[in-house]
FIKEKE-613078 format. One record per residue (C-alpha): z, x, y; residue number from 1; residue in three letters. Coordinates in nm, 2 decimals. Layout:
pz / px / py / n / res
Z / X / Y / NUM / Ala
...
END
This chain:
pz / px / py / n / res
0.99 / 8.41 / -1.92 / 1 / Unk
0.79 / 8.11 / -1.74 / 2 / Unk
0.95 / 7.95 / -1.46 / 3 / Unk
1.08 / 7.58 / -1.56 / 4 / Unk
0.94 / 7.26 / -1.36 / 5 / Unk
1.26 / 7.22 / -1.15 / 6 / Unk
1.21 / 7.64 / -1.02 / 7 / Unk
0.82 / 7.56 / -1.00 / 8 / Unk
0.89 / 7.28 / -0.78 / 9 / Unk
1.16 / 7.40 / -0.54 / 10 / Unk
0.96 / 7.72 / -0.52 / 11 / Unk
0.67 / 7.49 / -0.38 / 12 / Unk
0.89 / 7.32 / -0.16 / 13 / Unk
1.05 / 7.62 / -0.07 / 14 / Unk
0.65 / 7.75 / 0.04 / 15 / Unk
0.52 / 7.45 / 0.17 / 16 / Unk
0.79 / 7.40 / 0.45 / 17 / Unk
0.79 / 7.79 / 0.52 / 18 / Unk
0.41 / 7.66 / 0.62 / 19 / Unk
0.29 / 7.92 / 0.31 / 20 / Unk
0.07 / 7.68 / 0.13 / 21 / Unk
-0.15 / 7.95 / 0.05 / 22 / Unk
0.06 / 8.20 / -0.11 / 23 / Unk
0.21 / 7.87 / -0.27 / 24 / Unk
-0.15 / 7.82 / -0.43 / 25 / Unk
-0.11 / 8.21 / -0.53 / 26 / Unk
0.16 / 8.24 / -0.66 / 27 / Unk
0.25 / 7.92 / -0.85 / 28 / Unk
-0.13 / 7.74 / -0.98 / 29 / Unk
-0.27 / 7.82 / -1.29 / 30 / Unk
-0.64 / 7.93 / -1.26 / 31 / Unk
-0.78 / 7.60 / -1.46 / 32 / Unk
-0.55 / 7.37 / -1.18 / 33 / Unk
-0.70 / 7.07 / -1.15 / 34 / Unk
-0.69 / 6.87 / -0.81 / 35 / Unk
-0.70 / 6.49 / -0.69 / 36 / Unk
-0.72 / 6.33 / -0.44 / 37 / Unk
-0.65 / 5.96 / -0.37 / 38 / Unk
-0.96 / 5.91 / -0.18 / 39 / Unk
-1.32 / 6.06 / -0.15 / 40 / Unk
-1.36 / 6.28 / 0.15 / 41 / Unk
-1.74 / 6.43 / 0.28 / 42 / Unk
-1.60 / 6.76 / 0.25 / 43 / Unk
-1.47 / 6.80 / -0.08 / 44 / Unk
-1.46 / 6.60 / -0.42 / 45 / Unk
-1.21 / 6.36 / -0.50 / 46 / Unk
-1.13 / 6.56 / -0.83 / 47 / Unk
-1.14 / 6.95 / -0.77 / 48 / Unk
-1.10 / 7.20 / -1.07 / 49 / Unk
-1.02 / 7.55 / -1.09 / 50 / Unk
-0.79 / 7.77 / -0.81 / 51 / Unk
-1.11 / 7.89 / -0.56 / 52 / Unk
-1.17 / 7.52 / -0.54 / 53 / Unk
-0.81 / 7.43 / -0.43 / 54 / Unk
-0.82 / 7.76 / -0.21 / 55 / Unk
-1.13 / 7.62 / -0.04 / 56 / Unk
-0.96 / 7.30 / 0.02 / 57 / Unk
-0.62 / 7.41 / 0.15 / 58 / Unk
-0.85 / 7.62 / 0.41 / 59 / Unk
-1.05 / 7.34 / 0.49 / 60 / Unk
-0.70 / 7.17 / 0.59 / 61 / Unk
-0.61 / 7.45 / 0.78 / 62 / Unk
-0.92 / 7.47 / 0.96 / 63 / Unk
-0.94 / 7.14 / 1.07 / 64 / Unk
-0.63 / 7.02 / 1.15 / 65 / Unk
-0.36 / 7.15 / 1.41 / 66 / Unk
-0.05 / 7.14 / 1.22 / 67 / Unk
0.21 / 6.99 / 1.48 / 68 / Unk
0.49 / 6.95 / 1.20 / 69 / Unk
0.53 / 6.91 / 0.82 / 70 / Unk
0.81 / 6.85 / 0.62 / 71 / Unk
0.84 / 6.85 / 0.27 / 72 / Unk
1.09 / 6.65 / 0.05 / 73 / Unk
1.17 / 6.69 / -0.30 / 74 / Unk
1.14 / 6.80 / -0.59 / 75 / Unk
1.21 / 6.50 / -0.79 / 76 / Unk
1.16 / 6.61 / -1.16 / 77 / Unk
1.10 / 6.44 / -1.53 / 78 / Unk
0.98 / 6.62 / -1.80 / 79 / Unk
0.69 / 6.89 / -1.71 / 80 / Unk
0.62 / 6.67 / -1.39 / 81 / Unk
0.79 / 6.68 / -1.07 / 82 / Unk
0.67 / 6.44 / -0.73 / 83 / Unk
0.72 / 6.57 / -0.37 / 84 / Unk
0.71 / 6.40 / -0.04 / 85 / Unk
0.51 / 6.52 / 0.25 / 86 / Unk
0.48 / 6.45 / 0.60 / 87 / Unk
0.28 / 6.57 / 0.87 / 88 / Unk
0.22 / 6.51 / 1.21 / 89 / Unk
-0.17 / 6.65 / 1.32 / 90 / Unk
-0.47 / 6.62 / 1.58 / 91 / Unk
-0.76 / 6.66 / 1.36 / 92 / Unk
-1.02 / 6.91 / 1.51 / 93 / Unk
-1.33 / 6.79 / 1.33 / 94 / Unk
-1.50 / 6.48 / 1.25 / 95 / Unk
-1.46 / 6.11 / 1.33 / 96 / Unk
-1.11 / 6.17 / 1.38 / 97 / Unk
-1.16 / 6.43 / 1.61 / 98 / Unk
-0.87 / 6.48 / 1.85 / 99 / Unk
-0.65 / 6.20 / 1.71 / 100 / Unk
-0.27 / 6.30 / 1.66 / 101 / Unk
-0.18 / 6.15 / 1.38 / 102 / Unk
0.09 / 6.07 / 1.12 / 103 / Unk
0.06 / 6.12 / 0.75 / 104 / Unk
0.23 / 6.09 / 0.46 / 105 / Unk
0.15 / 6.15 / 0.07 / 106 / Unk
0.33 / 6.11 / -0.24 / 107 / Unk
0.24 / 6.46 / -0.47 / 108 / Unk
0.31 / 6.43 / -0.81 / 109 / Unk
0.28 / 6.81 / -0.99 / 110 / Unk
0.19 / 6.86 / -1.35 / 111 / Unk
0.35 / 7.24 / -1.51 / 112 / Unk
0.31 / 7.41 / -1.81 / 113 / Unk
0.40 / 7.77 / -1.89 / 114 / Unk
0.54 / 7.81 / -1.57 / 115 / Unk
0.25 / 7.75 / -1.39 / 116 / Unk
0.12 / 7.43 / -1.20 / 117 / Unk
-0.20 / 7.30 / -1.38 / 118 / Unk
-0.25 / 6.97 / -1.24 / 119 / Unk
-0.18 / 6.80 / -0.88 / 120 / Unk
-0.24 / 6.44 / -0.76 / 121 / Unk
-0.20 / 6.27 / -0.44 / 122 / Unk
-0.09 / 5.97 / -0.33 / 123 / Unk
-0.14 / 5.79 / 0.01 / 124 / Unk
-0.29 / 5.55 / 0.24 / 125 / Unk
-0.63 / 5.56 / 0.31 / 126 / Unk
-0.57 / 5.27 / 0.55 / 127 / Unk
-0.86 / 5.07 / 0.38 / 128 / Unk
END
């Protein structure tokens, strides 16, 4: 039997504030996820499909940003969607933000079917 949204989405939770993104990615995507973003980024498109993609982008995170702390809040549910909150404090290691501590926050609002999570979005400032 396939998890329902509300166990999909603590399980996330659960993962992401364990600091287990990737084994979050593992265990709870479905292969055809699709990804997006609020905004373009140089190293990665705004819309992603497919779990290798959202692998490569989670490491790309991981890579270039020291994680100071990061919470996560939720999950708030309707339907087969539930939204998180996240909130991290990081100095980015690469690019024009290179050694900036910063402050972020994004809304995530998660898309499930059969137990698995098939679509993501975020939400958040790009300060433009």
């Amino acid at each position: 039997m396939s998890k329902s949204t509300v166990e999909v989405g603590k399980r996330l939770v659960e993962l992401c504030k364990a600091n287990k993104n990737v084994e979050a990615i593992d265990e709870l995507y479905s292969p055809k996820v699709v990804s997006m973003e609020a905004g373009e980024n140089p190293s990665f498109p705004k819309r992603m499909e497919g779990i290798d993609a959202v692998r490569k982008k989670n490491q790309w995170w991981v890579n270039n940003h020291e994680v100071h702390s990061g919470v996560a809040n939720g999950p708030w549910p309707n339907g087969d969607k539930f939204i998180v909150h996240f909130k991290y404090d990081v100095t980015s290691k690469d690019g024009p933000m290179k050694g900036k501590r910063m402050q972020i926050e994004e809304g995530a609002l998660y898309t499930v079917k059969d137990g698995k999570i098939v679509q993501e979005e975020f939400f958040y400032d790009m300060g433009g």
